[in-house]
N, C-alpha and C positions, 0 to 999 in steps of 0.2 A: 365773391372771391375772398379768401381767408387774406386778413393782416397780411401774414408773412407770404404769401404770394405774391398780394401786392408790392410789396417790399422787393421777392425776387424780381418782377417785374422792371419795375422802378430800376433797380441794379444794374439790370441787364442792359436797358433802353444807356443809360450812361454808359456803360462800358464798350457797347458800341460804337456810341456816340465817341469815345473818347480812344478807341483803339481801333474801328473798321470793325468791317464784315465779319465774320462768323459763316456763316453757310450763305449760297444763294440766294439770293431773291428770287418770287416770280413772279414772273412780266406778262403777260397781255399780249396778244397776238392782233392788233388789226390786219390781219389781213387773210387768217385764220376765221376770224368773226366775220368777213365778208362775204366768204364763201358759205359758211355756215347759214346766216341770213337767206342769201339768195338761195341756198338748197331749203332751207325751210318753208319758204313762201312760196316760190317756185319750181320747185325740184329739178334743181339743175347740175344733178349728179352726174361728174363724169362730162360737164362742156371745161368749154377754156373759158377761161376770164379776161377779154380783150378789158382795154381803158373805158368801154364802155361801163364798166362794172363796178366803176365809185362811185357813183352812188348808190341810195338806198336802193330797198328789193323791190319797192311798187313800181307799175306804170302810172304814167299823168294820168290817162284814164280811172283807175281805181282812186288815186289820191283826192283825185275831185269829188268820186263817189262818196270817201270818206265825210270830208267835207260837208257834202249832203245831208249825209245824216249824222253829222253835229247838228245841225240848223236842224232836223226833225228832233232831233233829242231835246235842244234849244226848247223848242216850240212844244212838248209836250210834256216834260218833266221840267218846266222852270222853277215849279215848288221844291223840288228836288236838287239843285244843281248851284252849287255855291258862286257868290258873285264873283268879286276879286278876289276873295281871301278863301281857306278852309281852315277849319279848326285844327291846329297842330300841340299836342303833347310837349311842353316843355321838356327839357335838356336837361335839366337838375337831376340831381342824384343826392338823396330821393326826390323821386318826384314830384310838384306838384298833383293836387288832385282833379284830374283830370277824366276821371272813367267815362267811356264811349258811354250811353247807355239810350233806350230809347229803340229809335229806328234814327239813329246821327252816325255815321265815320265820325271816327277821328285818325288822324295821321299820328304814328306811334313811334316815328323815327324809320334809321337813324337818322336825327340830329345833333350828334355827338359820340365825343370815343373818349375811353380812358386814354388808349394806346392802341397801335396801330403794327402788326407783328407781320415781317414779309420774309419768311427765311431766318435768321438768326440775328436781325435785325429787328429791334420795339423800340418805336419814337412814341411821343406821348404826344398825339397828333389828330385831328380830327378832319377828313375828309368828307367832300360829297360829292353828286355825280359833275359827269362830263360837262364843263364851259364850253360856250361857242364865243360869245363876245361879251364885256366888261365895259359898261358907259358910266358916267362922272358926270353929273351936271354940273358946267363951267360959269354956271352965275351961284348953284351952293353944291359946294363939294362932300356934303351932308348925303347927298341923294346920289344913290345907287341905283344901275340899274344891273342885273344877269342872266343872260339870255344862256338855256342849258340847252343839250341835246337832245334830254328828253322831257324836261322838267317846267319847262316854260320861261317866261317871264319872273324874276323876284326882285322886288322893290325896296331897297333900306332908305328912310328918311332921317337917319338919326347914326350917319357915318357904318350902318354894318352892324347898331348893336341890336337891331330886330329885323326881320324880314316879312314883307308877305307877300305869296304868289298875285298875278297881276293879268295870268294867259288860262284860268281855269277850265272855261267852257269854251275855247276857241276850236275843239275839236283833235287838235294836235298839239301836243304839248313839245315838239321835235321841234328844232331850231335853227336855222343857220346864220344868221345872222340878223344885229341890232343897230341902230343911226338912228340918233337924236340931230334934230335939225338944227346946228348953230345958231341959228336965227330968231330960235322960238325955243326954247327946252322943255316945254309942254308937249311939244310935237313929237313920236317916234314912230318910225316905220319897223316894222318886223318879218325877215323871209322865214317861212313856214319851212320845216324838213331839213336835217343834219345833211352834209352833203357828201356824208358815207353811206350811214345805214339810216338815216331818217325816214317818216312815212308821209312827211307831210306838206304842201302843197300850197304855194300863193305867196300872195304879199298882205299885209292888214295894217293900217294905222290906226293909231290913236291921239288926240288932240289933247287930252288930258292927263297927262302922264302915266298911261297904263292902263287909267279906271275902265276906258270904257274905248274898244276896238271896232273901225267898219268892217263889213264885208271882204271877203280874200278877193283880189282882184288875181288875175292871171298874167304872165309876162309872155307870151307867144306858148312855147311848148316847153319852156322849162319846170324845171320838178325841182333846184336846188336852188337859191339863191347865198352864194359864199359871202357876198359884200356888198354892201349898202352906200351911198352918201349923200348928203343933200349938200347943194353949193351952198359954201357961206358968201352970204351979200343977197341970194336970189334961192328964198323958200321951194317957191317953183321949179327947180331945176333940181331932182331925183336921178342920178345912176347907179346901177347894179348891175354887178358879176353875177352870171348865172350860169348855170351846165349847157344854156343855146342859146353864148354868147352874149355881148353887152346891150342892154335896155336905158332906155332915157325916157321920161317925163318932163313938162314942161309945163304940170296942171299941178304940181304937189302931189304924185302918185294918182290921181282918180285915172288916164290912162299912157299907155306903154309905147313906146315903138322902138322896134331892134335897129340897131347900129349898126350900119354894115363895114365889113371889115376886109380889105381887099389882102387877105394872108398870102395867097399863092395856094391854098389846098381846100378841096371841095366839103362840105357839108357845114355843120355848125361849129363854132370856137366854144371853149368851155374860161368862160371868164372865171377868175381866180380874186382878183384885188384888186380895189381900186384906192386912189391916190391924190389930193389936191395938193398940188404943187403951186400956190401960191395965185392970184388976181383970176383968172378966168380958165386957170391950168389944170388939167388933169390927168392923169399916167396911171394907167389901165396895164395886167396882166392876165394872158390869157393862153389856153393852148389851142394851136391854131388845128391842130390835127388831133384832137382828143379820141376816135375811133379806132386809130391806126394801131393795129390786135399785134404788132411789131415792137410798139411803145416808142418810136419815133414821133412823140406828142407833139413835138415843135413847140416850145414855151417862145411866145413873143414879150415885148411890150409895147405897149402903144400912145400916143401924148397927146392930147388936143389944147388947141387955143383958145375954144369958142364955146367953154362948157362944157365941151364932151357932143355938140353940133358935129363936127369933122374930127380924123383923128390921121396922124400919121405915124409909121413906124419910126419906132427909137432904134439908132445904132448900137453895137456893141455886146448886145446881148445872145453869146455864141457859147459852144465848150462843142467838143471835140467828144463829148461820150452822150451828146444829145440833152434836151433840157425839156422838165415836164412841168410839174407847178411850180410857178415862181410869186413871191409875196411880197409888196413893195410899201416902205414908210417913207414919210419923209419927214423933215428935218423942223419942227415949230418955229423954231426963232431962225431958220435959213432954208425957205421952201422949197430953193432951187435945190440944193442939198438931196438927196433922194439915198436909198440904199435900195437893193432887191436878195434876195433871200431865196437860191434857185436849189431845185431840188433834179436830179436824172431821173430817167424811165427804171434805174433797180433799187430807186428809191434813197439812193445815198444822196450825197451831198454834191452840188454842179460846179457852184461857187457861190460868191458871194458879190455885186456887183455895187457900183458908187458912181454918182451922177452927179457933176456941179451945176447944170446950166437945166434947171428943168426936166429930169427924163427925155432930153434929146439923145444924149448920146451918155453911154454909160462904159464904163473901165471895174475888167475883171482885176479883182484882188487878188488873186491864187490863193483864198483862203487854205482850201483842201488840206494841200501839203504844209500850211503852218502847224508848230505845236503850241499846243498851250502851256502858256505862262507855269499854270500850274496843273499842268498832265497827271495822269493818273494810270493806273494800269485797266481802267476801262475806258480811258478817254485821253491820248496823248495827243493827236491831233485833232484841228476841225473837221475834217473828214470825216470822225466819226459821230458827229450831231446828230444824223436822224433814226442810225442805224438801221438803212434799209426801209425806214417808216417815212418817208419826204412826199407822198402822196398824201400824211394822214396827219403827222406832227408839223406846224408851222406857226413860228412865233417871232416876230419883228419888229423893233421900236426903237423912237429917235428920242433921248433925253430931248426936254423941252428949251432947257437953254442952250444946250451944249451941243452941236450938230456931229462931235465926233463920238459921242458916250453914247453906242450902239447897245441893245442887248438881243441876243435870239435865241431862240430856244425849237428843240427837237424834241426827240424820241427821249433817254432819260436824264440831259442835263442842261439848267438855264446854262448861257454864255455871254460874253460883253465883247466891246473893244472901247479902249478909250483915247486911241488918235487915232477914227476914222477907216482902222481897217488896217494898218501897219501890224500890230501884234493883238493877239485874243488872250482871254484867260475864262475860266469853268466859275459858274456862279453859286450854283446851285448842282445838287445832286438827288436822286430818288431816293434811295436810300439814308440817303444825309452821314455818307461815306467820307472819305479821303479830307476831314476838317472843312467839308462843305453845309451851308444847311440846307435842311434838307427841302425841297419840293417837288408834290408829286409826280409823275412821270407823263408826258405827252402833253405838250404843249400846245394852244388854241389860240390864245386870245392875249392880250397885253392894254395896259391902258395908265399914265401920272395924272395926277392929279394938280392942281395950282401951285401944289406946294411941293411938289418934285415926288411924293407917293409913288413907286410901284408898283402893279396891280399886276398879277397874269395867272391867266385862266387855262388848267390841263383837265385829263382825264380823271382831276381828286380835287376838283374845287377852284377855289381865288386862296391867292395867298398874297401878302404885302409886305414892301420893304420898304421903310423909312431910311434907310442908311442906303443906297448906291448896292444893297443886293448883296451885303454883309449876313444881314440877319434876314427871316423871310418869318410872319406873325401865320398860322392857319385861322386867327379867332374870328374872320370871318364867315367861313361853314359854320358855324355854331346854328343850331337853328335853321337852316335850310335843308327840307325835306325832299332833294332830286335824284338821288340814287337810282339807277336804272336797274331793278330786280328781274333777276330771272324765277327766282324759288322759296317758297320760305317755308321750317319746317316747325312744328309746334306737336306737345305731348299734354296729355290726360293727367300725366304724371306730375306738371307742374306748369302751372293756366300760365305762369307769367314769360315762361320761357321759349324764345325763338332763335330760330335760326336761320340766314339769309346769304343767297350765295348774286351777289353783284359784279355787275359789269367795270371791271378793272379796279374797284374797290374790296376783293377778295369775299372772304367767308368771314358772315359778320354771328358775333352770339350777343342776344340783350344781355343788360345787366340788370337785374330783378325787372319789378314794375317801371321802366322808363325809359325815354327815349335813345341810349345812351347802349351804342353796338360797338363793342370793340373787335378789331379786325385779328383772326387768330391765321390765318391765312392768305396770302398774297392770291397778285394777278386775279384774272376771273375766276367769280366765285358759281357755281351751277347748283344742281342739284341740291338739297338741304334735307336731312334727314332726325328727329329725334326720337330715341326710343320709346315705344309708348307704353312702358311701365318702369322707365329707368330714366330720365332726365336726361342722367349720365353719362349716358352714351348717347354720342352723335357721328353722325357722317355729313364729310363735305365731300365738295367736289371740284374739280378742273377739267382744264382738256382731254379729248379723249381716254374716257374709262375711268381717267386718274383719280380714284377714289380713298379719301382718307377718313381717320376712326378717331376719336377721342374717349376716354373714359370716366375723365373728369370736366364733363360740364364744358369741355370746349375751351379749355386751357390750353393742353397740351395735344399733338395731333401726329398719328402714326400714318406712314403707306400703307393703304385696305383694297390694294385688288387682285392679292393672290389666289392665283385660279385664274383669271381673266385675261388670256395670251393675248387680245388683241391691247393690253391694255398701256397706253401712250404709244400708239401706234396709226397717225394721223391718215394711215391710205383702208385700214381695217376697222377704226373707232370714231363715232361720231364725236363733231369738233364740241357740242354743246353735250354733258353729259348727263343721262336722267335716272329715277329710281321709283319705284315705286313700293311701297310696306306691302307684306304679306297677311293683311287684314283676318285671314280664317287664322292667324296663331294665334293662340292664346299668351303665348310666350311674349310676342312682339319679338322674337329670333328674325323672322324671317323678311329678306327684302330681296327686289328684284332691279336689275340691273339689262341692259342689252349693248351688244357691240353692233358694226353696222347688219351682221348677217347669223348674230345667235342672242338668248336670252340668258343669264343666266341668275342663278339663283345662291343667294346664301342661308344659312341657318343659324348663324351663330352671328347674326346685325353687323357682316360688314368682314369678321375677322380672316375670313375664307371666301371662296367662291367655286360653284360647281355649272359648268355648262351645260341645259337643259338638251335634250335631244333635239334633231332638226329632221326629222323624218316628216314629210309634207310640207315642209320649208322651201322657195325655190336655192338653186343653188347658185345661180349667177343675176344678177342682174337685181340685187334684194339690200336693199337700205333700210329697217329695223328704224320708226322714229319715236315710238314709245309705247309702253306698256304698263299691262295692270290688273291686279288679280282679284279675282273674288273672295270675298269676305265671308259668304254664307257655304264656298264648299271648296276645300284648299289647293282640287285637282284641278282648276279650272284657272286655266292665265289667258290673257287676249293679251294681242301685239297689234300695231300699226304699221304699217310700212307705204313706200313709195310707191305708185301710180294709184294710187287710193284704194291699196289692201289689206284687210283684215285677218287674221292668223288664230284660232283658237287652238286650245289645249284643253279635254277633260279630263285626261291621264295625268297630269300633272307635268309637263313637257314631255314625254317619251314620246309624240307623236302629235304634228300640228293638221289643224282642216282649214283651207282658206273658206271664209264667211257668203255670204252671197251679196251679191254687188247694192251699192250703194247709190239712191238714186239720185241724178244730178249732182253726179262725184265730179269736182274738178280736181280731187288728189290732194296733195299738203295737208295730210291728214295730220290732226296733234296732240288727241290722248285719246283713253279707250279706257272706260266705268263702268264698273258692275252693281246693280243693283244690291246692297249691303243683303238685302233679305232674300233675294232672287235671282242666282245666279244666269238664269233665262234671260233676265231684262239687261241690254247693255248700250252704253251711250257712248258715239263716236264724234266728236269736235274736228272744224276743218279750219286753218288759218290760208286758204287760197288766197291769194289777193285779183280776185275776179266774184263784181257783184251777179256775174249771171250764174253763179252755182249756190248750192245751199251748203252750211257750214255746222249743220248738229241734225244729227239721225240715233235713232231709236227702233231697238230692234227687243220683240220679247219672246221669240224663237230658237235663243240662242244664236243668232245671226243668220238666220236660212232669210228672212224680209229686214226692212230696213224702213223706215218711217219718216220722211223729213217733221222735225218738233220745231219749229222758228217762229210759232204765231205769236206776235209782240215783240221778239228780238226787234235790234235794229238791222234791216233788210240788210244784205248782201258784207254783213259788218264778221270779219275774220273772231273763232270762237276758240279760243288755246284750250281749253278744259271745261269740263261741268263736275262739280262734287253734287253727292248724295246725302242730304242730314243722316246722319247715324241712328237716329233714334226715328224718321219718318220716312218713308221711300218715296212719298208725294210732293215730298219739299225736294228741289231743287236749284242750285245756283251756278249760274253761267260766268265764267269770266270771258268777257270783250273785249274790245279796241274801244269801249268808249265807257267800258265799268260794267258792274256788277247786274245782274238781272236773278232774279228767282221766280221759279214755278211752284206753284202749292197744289198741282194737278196733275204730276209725275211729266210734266212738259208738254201737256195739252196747252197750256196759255205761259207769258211770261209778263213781268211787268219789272223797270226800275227796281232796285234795290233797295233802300236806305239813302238819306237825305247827306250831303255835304260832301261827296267826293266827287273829283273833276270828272273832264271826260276824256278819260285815260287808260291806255292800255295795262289791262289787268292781266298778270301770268299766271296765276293761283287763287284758289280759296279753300284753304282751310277750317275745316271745324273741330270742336274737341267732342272725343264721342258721345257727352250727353248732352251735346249740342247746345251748351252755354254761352260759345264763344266762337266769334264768326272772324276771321285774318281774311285780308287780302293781298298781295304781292304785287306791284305798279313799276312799269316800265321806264320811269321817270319820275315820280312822286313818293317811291318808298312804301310804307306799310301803313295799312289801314287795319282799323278793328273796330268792332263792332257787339255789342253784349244785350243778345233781347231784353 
């Protein structure tokens, strides 16, 4: 970036800072991403989304599969497979000298931002991916621990000013939740699997703070575990919140028995939070009817005397428009003290609830209808905390001395009370609007430190506040590699330059050789495109179609999907948006794009758009998930689509041929590759999440047969893409759910990759076309590279 940009920049970020908004910002859709998910793994285009459907997309079944072959991957690449740590590219600008080189990953960021741009809005801010939970060792407040979404385990010994990963080879780097055992701070249990869109599955401890995890142990048939604790006084006595209902241990985790829960309504309860309220007390939140496709979830609470041995219902906990997750603190220096944090089935806000005597019996505040202190015109009352998100955003904590100094946090703004619940006021804002500062949007996790610190964890990292939530520091992201990537784009035209479009952390562009990705684009970021003989142009991407242009290097960003009717148009465009380059131009003009049920194509990188023909197209019943053209002859595109079919083009679209069937297709099909040299040869990747199907076929007929290629993959393990080396059609590389694989025999064999990256779901790989330089894109881990 020139001096004087930077400068505008700089100007800008203050002036907002110091006058409000400017344009919009944009936000994030969980619940958009939900569906999205479940239609990609499962293709469940076109059902309803009962309450079953918060969680992630797997079944227990497959998750345990996954599992599996971690422990094979474990056991056969351990030369391969980083301990507790991976090598990570410093943050500095310039860089340290850190070049991949070898057959070694290195992690390339982000780890840092200049500034952070969401609309007409630049903080000078640095973000990372999505928090699930935030621990403190209570004998040294030095030791961090942050358990991410997708990212794992990360460990600072040194207050936050380094980090390093701690969950590498565990298989799943998805998180729900962390509990260090009061008793021992060596000791941490970990649930496997976010408990939205997670993949991943169990419980695992560790005795040595992080270094070294047993085996996943299993809790009856849950897939999600929200909340962990171990009694203080008695190591042995383990409870957890899970998606089928509450679990106890009585061995330190080695094993489980469900809790049974006499609600009044049939099947499993979906535990939420759990709560020690003081000597052998504990207050449990759960829903007692999580299936009910009505969203009459029934949010309970529940108390026990004996450990969490028996438990009875708490009174009080009622509203009149129904009640689904509820999240409950309680009070450190006044146990009995309690609050609960309830959220309704349309995801707004229930109330807010307060308990003196233990979680026996509890008294509605009438939050809802209060205003705040200092309202805003996107936030005058409590009401509007989760905005609709109270299934997804929840954030609740009791100051440690002071049992009325509440704070909680939703959808885009932290919040306080400081008598108890009488009046509220806005702590924080996303934007860092209306004289608030700012932190990021979608609240998770919360946690003080001895010395009154506090910590809370969204969908953009840990941030901290020394003052009561005056100021809030980002300088803990620095350095932490968990960004949840969908795409990253990289040009011939200039080795160092990328571009990456992330899960609620927008569209990021490096800055030269370093870690260091500034967000030029809000909300989630998809697709990422650079031109490959102009740097200077880029394309990102958002929801449905929503396609933007830059011309300058990713500074500044125009609307690019004229031509494209379906485009922001949620019932006719896919919620996750894709692209693919027109490799036969010599230009690098050309790129291709698809809505749910057309392709279409540009010529001029983005500035227009022409819909290809749909002649041999079906006409109803056709969901388009992605597409990709030949390089060796420019009439020839292939498509993907739903029930696992293939779509080519030799005409150049004016007329499609469905392929011939694919063997052992279980469908969620997820890209489609043409041999650079041989328009004939073409490779189809399958993200099913069923180990009894096969997930990469090869076809050199132009698709009339179809060839399962898997020998050496990890069996039954979901495959989002395969690139072609540009300069060898024999080399091939596979991106996994557990990393990279390459074939040097056009996919007759595969084997591991490259030494030092986790095992982690990989969305992309990258090469530059004279194949000096190999990217990867990580669904929790950020970007990898690699330079033969």
């Amino acid at each position: 970036m020139s001096q004087w940009k930077a400068w505008q920049r700089w100007f800008a970020a203050a002036a907002v800072v110091l006058s409000g908004p400017v344009l919009a910002g944009e936000k994030d859709d969980p619940n958009g991403r939900r569906r999205a998910m479940d239609e990609w793994y499962n293709e469940s285009y076109g059902k309803q989304y009962g309450k079953q459907k918060k969680g992630g997309p797997w079944s227990a079944a497959f998750r345990k599969h996954m599992n599996q072959a971690a422990a094979k991957e474990r056991e056969t690449y351990s030369s391969l497979l980083p301990g507790t740590s991976s090598p990570i590219l410093p943050a500095g600008d310039p860089s340290a000298s850190l070049a991949a080189t070898g057959t070694t990953w290195v992690n390339i960021g982000p780890t840092k931002a200049n500034y952070a741009q969401n609309g007409g809005t630049i903080l000078n801010k640095t973000d990372t991916g999505r928090v699930r939970d935030i621990i403190i060792d209570p004998t040294n407040a030095s030791t961090l621990y942050i358990a991410f979404s997708g990212g794992g385990v990360w460990k600072s010994t040194d207050a936050g000013a380094t980090w390093t990963p701690k969950t590498e080879t565990l298989g799943s780097l998805s998180t729900g939740s962390l509990s260090m055992d009061p008793n021992n701070s060596n000791t941490l249990y970990l649930g496997l699997g976010d408990p939205f869109d997670g993949t991943g599955i169990g419980l695992v401890k560790s005795t040595d703070g992080g270094n070294t995890w047993f085996a996943p142990v299993y809790l009856g048939n849950a897939t999600e575990i929200p909340d962990l604790m171990v009694a203080p006084g008695n190591s042995n006595i383990v409870l957890a919140a899970t998606n089928a209902g509450l679990f106890r241990s009585v061995d330190a985790g080695a094993t489980w028995s469900a809790i049974p829960l006499n609600t009044g309504f049939p099947g499993p309860t979906y535990g939420w939070s759990i709560e020690w309220a003081g000597g052998t007390r504990f207050v449990a939140a759960i829903d007692a009817d999580p299936l009910n496709a009505n969203g009459a979830t029934q949010g309970q609470v529940w108390a026990s005397n004996d450990n969490g041995a028996t438990w009875t219902r708490s009174t009080g906990i009622t509203s009149t428009g129904g009640l689904e997750r509820i999240t409950l603190a309680a009070a450190p220096s006044s146990r009995t003290t309690l609050y609960a944090l309830a959220a309704n089935p349309a995801g707004n806000l229930a109330d807010i609830y307060k308990s003196t005597n233990g979680g026996t019996s509890w008294t509605a505040l009438a939050a809802g209808g209060k205003r705040y202190k200092n309202g805003n015109a996107e936030g005058r009352t409590v009401s509007t905390l989760f905005n609709g998100q109270g299934w997804y955003d929840h954030l609740l904590i009791v100051h440690p001395t002071n049992p009325s100094l509440v704070f909680f946090g939703g959808a885009l703004h932290l919040a306080k009370t400081t008598d108890g619940g009488a009046s509220y006021s806005q702590v924080s804002n996303w934007l860092g609007q209306f004289a608030l500062p700012y932190v990021h949007a979608d609240f998770h996790a919360a946690a003080f430190d001895a010395a009154g610190k506090l910590y809370v964890g969204s969908d953009g990292g840990v941030f901290v506040s020394a003052d009561g939530g005056t100021t809030f520091s980002d300088a803990l992201n620095l350095g932490i590699a968990s960004h949840l990537v969908y795409d990253l784009g990289m040009s011939g035209a200039n080795r160092n330059a990328v571009i990456a479009g992330l899960q609620d952390n927008g569209t990021r562009v490096r800055v030269n050789d370093t870690a260091i990705y500034n967000q030029e684009i809000g909300g989630d970021g998809f697709d990422s495109e650079i031109h490959p003989t102009n740097a200077s142009l880029m394309l990102g991407s958002l929801y449905y179609s929503r396609i933007q242009r830059s011309t300058d290097g990713g500074l500044n960003w125009v609307a690019a999907c004229t031509g494209i009717t379906e485009c922001n148009n949620s019932g006719t465009a896919p919620f996750v948006t894709r692209m693919a380059l027109g490799l036969a131009d010599a230009t690098g003009n050309t790129v291709y794009t698809h809505t749910n049920a057309r392709v279409y194509r540009s010529t001029n990188f983005g500035t227009s758009w022409t819909a290809l023909g749909a002649t041999g197209l079906p006409t109803t019943s056709l969901f388009l998930r992605n597409v990709g053209a030949a390089k060796s002859n420019a009439s020839v595109i292939g498509a993907v689509a739903n029930t696992g079919r293939v779509f080519l083009t030799s005409n150049g679209g004016t007329s499609w041929t469905q392929a011939g069937a694919l063997p052992n297709n279980g469908y969620s099909l997820s890209d489609i590759v043409f041999d650079p040299a041989n328009a004939n040869v073409i490779y189809v990747s399958s993200v099913v999440a069923d180990a009894a199907f096969n997930h990469l076929w090869k076809s050199t007929d132009f698709g009339a047969t179809w060839t399962v290629i898997e020998n050496g993959l990890p069996a039954g393990v979901p495959v989002n893409t395969v690139t072609v080396d540009p300069t060898s059609s024999a080399t091939l590389y596979a991106a996994t759910h557990l990393g990279v694989y390459r074939s040097t025999d056009a996919g007759a064999s595969w084997t591991r990759f490259g030494a030092g990256m986790p095992l982690v779901n990989v969305t992309d790989v990258q090469i530059l076309p004279d194949s000096s330089l190999v990217r990867a894109a990580t669904f929790g881990r950020a970007i990898w590279e690699l330079r033969p």
